[in-house]
N, C-alpha and C positions, 0 to 999 in steps of 0.2 A: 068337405075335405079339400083342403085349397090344394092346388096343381102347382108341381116346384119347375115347369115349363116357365120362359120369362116370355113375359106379355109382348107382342110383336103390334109395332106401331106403324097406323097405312098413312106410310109420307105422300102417299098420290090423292089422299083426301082431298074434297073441291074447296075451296074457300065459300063460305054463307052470301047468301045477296046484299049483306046489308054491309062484308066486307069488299066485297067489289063494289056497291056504288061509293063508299067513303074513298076508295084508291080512286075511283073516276071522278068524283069531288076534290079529292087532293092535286091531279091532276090538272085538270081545268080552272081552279086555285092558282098554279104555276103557270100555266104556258098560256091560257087565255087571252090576256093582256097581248102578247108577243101576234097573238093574232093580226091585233090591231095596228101594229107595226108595216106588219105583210100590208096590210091593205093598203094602209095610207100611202105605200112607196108605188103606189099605182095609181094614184086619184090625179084625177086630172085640174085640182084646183090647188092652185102653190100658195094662198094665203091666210088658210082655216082649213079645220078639220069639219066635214060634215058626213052624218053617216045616215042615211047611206051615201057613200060619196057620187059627187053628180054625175062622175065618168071614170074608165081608165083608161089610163096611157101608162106608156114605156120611157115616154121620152126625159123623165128624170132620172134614169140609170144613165143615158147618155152627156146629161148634164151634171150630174155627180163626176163621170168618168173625166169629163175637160174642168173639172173645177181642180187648179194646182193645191189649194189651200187644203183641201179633203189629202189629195196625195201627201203633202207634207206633214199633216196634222197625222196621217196614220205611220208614216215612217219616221216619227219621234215616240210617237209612243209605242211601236216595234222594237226603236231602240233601246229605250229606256225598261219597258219591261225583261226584253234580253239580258240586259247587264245587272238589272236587279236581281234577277235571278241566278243569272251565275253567282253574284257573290254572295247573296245567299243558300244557295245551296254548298258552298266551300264553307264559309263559315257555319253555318247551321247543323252541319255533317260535322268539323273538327267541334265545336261545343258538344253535341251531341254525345260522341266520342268520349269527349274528356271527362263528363257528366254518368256516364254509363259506367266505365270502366275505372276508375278512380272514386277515392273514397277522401274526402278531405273537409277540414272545420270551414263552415258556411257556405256549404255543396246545395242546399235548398237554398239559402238566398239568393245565391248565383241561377238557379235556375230558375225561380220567381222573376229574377230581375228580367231571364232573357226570352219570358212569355210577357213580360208587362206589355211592350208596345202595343201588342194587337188588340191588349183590352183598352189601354187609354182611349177616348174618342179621339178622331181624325186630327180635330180642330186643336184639341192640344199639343199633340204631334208636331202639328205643322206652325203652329206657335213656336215650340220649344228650337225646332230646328231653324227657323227663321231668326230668333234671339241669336242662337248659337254663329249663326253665320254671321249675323251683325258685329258681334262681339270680336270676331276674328275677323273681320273685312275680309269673306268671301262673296265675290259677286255672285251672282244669280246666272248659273248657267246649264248646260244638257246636266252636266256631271253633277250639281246640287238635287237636282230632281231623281237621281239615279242612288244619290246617300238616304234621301226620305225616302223612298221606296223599299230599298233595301231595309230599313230600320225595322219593315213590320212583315215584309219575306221573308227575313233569316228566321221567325217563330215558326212558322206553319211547316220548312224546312226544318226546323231544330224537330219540330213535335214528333213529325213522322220519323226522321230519322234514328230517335230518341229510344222511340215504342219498338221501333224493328231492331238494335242492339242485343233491348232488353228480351226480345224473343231468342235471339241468334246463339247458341249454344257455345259457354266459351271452350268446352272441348274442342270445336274445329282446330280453334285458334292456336289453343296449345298442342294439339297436335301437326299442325302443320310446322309450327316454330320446333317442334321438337323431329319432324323429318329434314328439318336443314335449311327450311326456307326463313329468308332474313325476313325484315318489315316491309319492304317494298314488296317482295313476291307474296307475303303473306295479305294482304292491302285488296293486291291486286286477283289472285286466285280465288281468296276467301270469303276476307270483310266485304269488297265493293260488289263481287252475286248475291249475297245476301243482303244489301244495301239498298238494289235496283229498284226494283218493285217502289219501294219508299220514297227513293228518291225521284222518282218517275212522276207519283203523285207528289209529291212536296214540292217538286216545280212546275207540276202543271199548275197548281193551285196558287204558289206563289207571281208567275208570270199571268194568272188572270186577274189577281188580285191589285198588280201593279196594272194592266191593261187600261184598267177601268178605274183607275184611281185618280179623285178627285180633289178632296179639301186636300190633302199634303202637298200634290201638284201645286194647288192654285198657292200656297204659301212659301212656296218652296222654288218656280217655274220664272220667276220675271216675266220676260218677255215673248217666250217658249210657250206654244201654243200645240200642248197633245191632243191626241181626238176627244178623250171625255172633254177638255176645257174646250175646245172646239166644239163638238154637239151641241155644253151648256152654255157657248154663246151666242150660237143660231137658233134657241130654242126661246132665250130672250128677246134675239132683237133678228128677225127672219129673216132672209133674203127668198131662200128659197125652199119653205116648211117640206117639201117634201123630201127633198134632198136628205134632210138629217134620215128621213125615215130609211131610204134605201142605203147610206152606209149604216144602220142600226143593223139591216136585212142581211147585206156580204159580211157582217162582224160574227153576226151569229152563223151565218152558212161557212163561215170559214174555219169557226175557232171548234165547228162539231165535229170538223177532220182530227184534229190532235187528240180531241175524248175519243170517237173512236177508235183511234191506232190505240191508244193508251189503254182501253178496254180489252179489245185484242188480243194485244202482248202481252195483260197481267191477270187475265181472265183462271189462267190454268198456270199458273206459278208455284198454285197448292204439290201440283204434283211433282215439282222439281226438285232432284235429288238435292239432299243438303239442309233440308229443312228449314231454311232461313226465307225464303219464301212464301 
């Protein structure tokens, strides 16, 4: 006689051994390599990597810290990812928008068109944008590095901001337009709390994406020398191999600040009245 009781499921169940050592495989998969980073920004030999290394020292954080070209190399590509990101996230958020809420002939190809970038490979990208400038006698300068960039943040912004619309209940909206509030208070009350969370992660994701960007840089940069083309050109031609390793070391201790704030604040958004979270 079967029981009309519904089956109660124990979500405190342990995971099998053979699904924790695959997590700790997957793991050590990822961050392993990053090990070896740590180390080598301590060895005491600036010409080759030997492991185990012969000694350590510290004294290449000190010489990292007096080399100008590491400061200036990181406060271009600070800059450059910053303004990628704003204006991808403005544009990426109004596409989104328009994409969501409107219905019009060749609404898929438009939005085909404004994922393409991120699938084309780099090299074409930074082709296309290179022709492009030639053609219009734009020189090569911060602001050229800051359009290629932008071409493939405004996607990852478009995505997220895209996905959370389509959650966002459009009753808030017509409800709030319908208690008196015009477009701006409505924008601002409404749409952009329920927006946050989204766009939180579609610029963090966008400015690490620009951070670390390379072939569009090198096609797109002239004479303008960000950290990644920096890194990839003391990694060809050394001056001082350890050096690259210890700003590899402060990139990653630095940029783990922003994940976790970002963790953090969007940890428990689930339970935030309005449901758009």
């Amino acid at each position: 006689m079967r029981s009309n009781q519904p089956m109660k499921r124990d979500h405190g169940s342990q995971p099998s051994g053979l699904l924790k050592y695959a997590a700790i495989g997957g793991l050590l998969f990822l961050h392993f390599p990053i090990l070896f980073i740590f180390l080598y920004a301590f060895t005491s030999e600036s010409k080759s990597y030997q492991f185990p290394p012969p000694g350590l020292t510290l004294k290449w954080f000190e010489v990292t810290l007096n080399r100008p070209d590491v400061w200036r190399a990181i406060q271009l590509s600070l800059e450059v990812a910053g303004l990628a990101t704003l204006v991808a996230m403005v544009l990426g958020t109004l596409a989104a928008g328009a994409i969501a809420r409107s219905r019009f002939f060749g609404q898929e190809v438009v939005s085909l068109l404004l994922v393409l970038p991120i699938a084309l490979p780099g090299i074409v990208t930074g082709i296309a944008l290179r022709s492009a400038y030639g053609v219009m006698e734009i020189p090569f300068s911060f602001w050229t590095i800051v359009i290629g960039h932008a071409t493939f943040c405004v996607v990852v912004v478009y995505n997220n901001a895209l996905a959370r619309f389509r959650r966002t209940n459009q009753s808030l909206i017509e409800a709030s337009m319908d208690l008196g509030a015009d477009g701006f208070q409505t924008l601002r009350y409404v749409i952009l709390p329920n927006l946050a969370t989204a766009l939180l992660a579609g610029g963090m994701l966008a400015f690490a994406l620009s951070f670390d960007e390379v072939i569009v840089t090198t096609f797109t940069a002239g004479q303008q020398t960000t950290l990644p083309i920096w890194m990839y050109q003391e990694l060809i031609r050394p001056r001082d191999r350890p050096v690259t390793n210890v700003v590899a070391l402060i990139i990653v201790a630095f940029t783990t600040i922003p994940i976790l704030l970002a963790y953090y604040l969007t940890r428990d958004g689930q339970d935030v009245t309005g449901s758009g979270k």
